[in-house]
N, C-alpha and C positions, 0 to 999 in steps of 0.2 A: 411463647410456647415452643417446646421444641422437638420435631419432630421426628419421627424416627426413621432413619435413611437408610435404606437397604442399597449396596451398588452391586448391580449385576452384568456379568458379560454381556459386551453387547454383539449384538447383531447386526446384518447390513442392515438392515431395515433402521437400526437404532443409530447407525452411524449416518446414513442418507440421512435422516431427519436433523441431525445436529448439522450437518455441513449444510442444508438447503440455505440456512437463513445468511450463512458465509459468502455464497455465491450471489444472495443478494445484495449482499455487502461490496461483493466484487464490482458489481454493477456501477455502481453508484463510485466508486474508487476509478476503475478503467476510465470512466465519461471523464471522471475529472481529469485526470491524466492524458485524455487524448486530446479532448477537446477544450481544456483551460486553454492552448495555447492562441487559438483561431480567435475565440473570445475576444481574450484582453489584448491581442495585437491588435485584431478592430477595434479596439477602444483606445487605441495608441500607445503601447506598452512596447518598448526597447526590451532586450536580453535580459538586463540589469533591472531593471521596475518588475519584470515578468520572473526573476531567481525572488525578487525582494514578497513581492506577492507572493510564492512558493512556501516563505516560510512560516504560515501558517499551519501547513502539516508537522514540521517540528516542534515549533512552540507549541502549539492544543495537545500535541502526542507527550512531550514531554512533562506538561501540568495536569493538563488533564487525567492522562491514563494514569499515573500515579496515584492522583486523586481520587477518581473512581473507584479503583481496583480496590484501594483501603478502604472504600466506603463498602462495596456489595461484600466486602468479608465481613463488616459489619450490620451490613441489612436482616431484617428479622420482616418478612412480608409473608402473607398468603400465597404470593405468588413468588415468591425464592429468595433468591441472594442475586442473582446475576441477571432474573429475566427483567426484570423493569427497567436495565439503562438499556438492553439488548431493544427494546421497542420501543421505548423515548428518543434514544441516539436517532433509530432509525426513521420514526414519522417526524422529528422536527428536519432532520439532514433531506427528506425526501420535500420538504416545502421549500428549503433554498439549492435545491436541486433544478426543481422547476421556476426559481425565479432569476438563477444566475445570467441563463441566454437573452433575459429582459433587463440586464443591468442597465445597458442605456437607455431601454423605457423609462424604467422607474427613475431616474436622475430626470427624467425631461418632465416627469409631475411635479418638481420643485419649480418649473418656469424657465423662459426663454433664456435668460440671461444667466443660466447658472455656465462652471467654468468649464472649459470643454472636457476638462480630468476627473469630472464628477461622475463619470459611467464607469470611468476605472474604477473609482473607491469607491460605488456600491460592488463593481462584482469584487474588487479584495474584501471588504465585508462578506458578503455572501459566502467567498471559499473558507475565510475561516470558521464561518458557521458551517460549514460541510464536514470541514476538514476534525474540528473541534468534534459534532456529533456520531462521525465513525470513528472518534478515537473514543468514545463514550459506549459505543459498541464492543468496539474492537477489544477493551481490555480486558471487560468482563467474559468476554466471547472466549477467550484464550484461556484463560480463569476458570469456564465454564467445563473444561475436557477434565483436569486432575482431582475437580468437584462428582464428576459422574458416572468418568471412565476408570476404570479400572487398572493398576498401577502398569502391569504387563501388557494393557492394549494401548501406552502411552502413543509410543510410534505410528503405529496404524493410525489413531484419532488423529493425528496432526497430518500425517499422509492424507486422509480424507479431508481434512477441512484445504489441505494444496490441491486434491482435485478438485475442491469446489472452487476454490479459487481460479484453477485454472478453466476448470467449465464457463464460469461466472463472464468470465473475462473474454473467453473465445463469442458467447454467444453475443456480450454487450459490444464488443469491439466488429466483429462482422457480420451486426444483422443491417447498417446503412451501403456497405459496399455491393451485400449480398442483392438487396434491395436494386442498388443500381447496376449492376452487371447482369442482375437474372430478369429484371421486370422493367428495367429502364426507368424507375424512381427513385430519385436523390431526397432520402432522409434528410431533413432540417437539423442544424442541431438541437435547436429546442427541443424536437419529437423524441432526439435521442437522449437527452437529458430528462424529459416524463419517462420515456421508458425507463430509464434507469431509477427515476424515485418508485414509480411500481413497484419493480421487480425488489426493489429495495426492504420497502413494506410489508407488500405479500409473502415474499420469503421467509422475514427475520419473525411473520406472526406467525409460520406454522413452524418454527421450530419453537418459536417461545409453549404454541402450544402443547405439542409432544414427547418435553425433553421434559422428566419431570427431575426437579435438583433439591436441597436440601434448603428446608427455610434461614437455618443456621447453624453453625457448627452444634454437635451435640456435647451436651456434658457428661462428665463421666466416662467418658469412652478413654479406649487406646489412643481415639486420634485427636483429643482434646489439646489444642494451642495452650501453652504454658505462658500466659502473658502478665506482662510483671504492671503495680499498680501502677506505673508512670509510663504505660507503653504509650493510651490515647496521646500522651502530651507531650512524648517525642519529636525530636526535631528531624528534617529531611535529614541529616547529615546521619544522624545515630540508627535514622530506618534502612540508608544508604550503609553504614558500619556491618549492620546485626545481614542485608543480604550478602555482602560479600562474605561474612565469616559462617555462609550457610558449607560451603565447601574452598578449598584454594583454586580449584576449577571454574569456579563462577567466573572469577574475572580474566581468564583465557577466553571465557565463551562470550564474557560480555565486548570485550577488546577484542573478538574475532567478529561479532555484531556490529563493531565501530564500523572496523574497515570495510565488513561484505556492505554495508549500508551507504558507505559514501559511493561505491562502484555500483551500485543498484538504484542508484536518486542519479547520477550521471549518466545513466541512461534513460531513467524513465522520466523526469524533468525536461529533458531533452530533446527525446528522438522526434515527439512532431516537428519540432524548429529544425532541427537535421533532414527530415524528410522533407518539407518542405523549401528550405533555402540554399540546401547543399545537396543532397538527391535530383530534384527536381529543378535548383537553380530558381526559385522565385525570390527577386530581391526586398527587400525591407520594404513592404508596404510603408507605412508609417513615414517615409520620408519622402513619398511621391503624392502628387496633387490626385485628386481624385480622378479623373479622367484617364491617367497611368493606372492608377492602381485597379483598375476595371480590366485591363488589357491583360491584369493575371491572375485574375478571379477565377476562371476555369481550370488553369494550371492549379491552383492555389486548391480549389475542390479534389480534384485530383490525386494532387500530393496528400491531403488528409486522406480519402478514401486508401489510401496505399500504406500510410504509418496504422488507420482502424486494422488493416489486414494481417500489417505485421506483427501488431499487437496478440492479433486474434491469432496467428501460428506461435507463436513465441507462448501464450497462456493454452492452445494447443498438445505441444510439444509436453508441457506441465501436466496436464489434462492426462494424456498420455501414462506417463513415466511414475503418477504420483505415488499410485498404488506400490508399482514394484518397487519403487526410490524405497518406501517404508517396509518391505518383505526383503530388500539386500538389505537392508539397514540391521535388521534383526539378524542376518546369519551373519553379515561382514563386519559390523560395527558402525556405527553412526558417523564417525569422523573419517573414516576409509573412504565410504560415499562420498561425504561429502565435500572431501577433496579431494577426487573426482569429478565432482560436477562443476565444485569452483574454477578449476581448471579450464573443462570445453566452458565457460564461459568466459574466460580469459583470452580465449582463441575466440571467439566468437564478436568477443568486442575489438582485440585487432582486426580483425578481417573485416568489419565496418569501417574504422579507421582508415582502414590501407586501402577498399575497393568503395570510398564513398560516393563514388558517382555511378556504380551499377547497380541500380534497383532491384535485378536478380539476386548479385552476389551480398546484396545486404539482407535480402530478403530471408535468404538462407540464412547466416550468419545469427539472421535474429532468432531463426529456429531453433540454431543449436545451442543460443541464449538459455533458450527455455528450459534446458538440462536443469542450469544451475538453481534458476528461478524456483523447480519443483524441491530443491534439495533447501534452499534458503527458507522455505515458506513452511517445512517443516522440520528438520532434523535439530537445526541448533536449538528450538524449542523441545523436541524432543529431550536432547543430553540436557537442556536446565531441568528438565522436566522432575528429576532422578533426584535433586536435593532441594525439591517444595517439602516444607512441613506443611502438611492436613491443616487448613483453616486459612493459610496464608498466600493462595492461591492467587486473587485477586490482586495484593502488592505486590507480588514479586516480580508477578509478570507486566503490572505499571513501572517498575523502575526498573525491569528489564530493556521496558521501550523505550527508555532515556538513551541507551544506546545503539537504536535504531533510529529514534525524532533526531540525534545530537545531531549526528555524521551530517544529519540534508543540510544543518546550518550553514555547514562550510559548502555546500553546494551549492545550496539560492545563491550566497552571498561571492563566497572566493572562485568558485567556477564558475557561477554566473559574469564575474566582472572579467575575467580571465577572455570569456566568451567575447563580450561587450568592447573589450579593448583589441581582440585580432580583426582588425577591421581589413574586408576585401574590397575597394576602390575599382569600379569599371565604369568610368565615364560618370552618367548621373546615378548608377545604379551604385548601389551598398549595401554589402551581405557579410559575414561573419562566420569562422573556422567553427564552426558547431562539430568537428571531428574531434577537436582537441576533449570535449568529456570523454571518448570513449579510450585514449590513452589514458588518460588520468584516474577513468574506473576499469582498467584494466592491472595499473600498479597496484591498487588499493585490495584486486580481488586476487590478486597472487601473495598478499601479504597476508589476507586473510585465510587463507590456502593453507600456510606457513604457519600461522598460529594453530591453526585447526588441528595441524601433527603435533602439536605441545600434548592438546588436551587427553589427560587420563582418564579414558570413559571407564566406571563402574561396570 
């Protein structure tokens, strides 16, 4: 059946409710990012095992969201095209949300003698089931703005799901330090991992609830997809041909995607291991007896509470800026902004680099991070936004993400090892140049800077 779709301006009231269920999104995204790393180092994870577990977010991003995205353009339900992965993504992701900080429980119900690396490969299971079920959100979610918004409120919509983003992220990242600095309670991270599957669920169910979207494309209309009989039985490569020859601009924005994406996984892959080993100086647990390694447990809390915070200024700053980033975007042009912001981010991650051992001076640097963070999280969606054909919403923006999941590959894997091999030697202790991501996503975000002035925005 197919229904008939009216799309009407929206309203704040109609954007708030599309962006809540993002912000719960964020949730569930910041925990994993801050706190993967405490996890699977307790569990015995090097640099290199800890980039290799990472890439779970590339892979699911890369199959998945593709996959999805062509699926919900084809969904024909009661209840839309896009909202059933939007709250399936989200309650199965919120179950291995709360079971990732018991990886090494659940390994110790197999029996005493299982191998001591078995707590690790439940939680790399566990994250790629996180990681897989917010990319089953996330595609459709993106999908979901040029399905309902209207072609001229493209900017704002993507503006608003960056402040949710950055809201999402402020609240999940410093509601444990807030905790401990104002009441003298150190959140668990489990608790903070439940919190995150909540907010995760409750959110994405009250946007599923009030955003109402189209059960399927309609026939007969102007905006009827022109799909040829052999489209279903196309190959990746020919679906990968027909987006790039949506415009020549595509692959400027997707190749500026490349590069903003490897300088934005080199930091956020990262910075707890930085804050922890090179800020605060705590050496490689993992290769001290246990008795050492107790001697920097408090440090160790510490330093995480201090990367939650940086976190939460840095999605702050986003939080901030998102609105206006999408109101200059509209009178200045989308690529002026934007590089603009790529820039103070460019400066932002030398000034980590150069000042890595003042907690202040990073602290800052992370904030004026966040400039760029607000402009990546919506603008270069926005300029693809401008050559979706009506119906195809869903795929483009899955094989758009191939070049956002690509870039982390070479992160888990070639920064990650890069990491793994500057080894710092102090007596029995051993720590590692965790500064060298922030030059190497510092090159990659001035290249991307660089392409960004190619692009011919419409």
């Amino acid at each position: 059946m197919n229904d008939k779709f009216e799309m009407k301006k929206f309203t704040t009231v109609n954007f708030l409710n599309l962006a809540l269920g993002f912000l719960g999104l964020q949730f569930a995204w910041q925990m994993r990012i801050i706190l993967s790393a405490p996890v699977t180092e307790g569990l015995g994870a090097t640099p290199w095992i800890y980039g290799l577990i990472w890439l779970a977010g590339p892979f699911t991003g890369m199959v998945v969201q593709p996959l999805i995205g062509a699926l919900s353009d084809k969904t024909k339900s009661k209840f839309g095209r896009r909202r059933p992965y939007l709250l399936g993504g989200a309650l199965i992701a919120s179950i291995a949300l709360w079971l990732f900080p018991n990886s090494g429980n659940i390994a110790g119900l197999f029996g005493e003698n299982i191998p001591v690396w078995s707590g690790l490969l439940v939680a790399a299971l566990l994250i790629w089931v996180i990681d897989a079920c917010i990319n089953i959100a996330q595609g459709p979610y993106r999908a979901l703005i040029p399905d309902v918004v209207p072609k001229e409120q493209h900017s704002l919509a993507n503006s608003w799901i960056s402040l949710a983003i950055g809201l999402g992220s402020v609240v999940a990242a410093a509601t444990a330090p807030f905790l401990k600095y104002v009441f003298g309670v150190q959140m668990s991270i489990l608790a903070q991992f439940v919190m995150a599957a909540l907010a995760f669920t409750l959110a994405m169910t009250w946007t599923c609830l009030t955003i109402k979207e189209k059960s399927t494309v309609e026939n007969g209309s102007d905006h009827e997809v022109q799909i040829n009989e052999n489209s279903e039985n196309a190959s990746f490569w020919q679906s990968m041909k027909e987006f790039f020859a949506l415009s020549p601009e595509v692959s400027k924005i997707c190749t500026l995607q490349f590069f903003t994406w490897i300088g934005m996984m080199c930091m956020m892959i990262f910075f707890t291991n930085f804050a922890i080993h090179t800020v605060f100086g705590v050496p490689d647990l993992t290769k001290l007896s246990q008795d050492m390694q107790e001697q920097f447990l408090a440090t160790q809390t510490t330093a995480t509470n201090y990367s939650s915070i940086c976190f939460a200024v840095f999605n702050l700053v986003c939080f901030l800026i998102a609105i206006p980033i999408g109101i200059l975007a509209g009178k200045f042009g989308n690529k002026k902004v934007h590089i603009f912001c790529l820039l103070s981010m460019v400066l932002a991650y030398l000034g980590m680099g150069l000042f890595k051992t003042s907690a202040l001076a990073v602290g800052v640097f992370m904030a004026l991070s966040g400039i760029g963070w607000a402009s990546v999280c919506a603008l270069p969606f926005a300029m693809l936004s401008r050559y979706i054909k009506p119906g195809t919403e869903g795929s483009v923006m899955g094989l758009f993400n191939i070049f956002i999941a690509g870039p982390q590959v070479l992160v888990c894997t070639l920064v990650a090892w890069i990491i793994d091999k500057s080894v710092i030697q102090n007596g029995e202790f051993l720590n590692y140049h965790y500064e060298i991501t922030f030059f190497i996503g510092a090159l990659c975000l001035l290249i991307a800077a660089g392409i960004t002035g190619l692009i011919e925005e419409k």
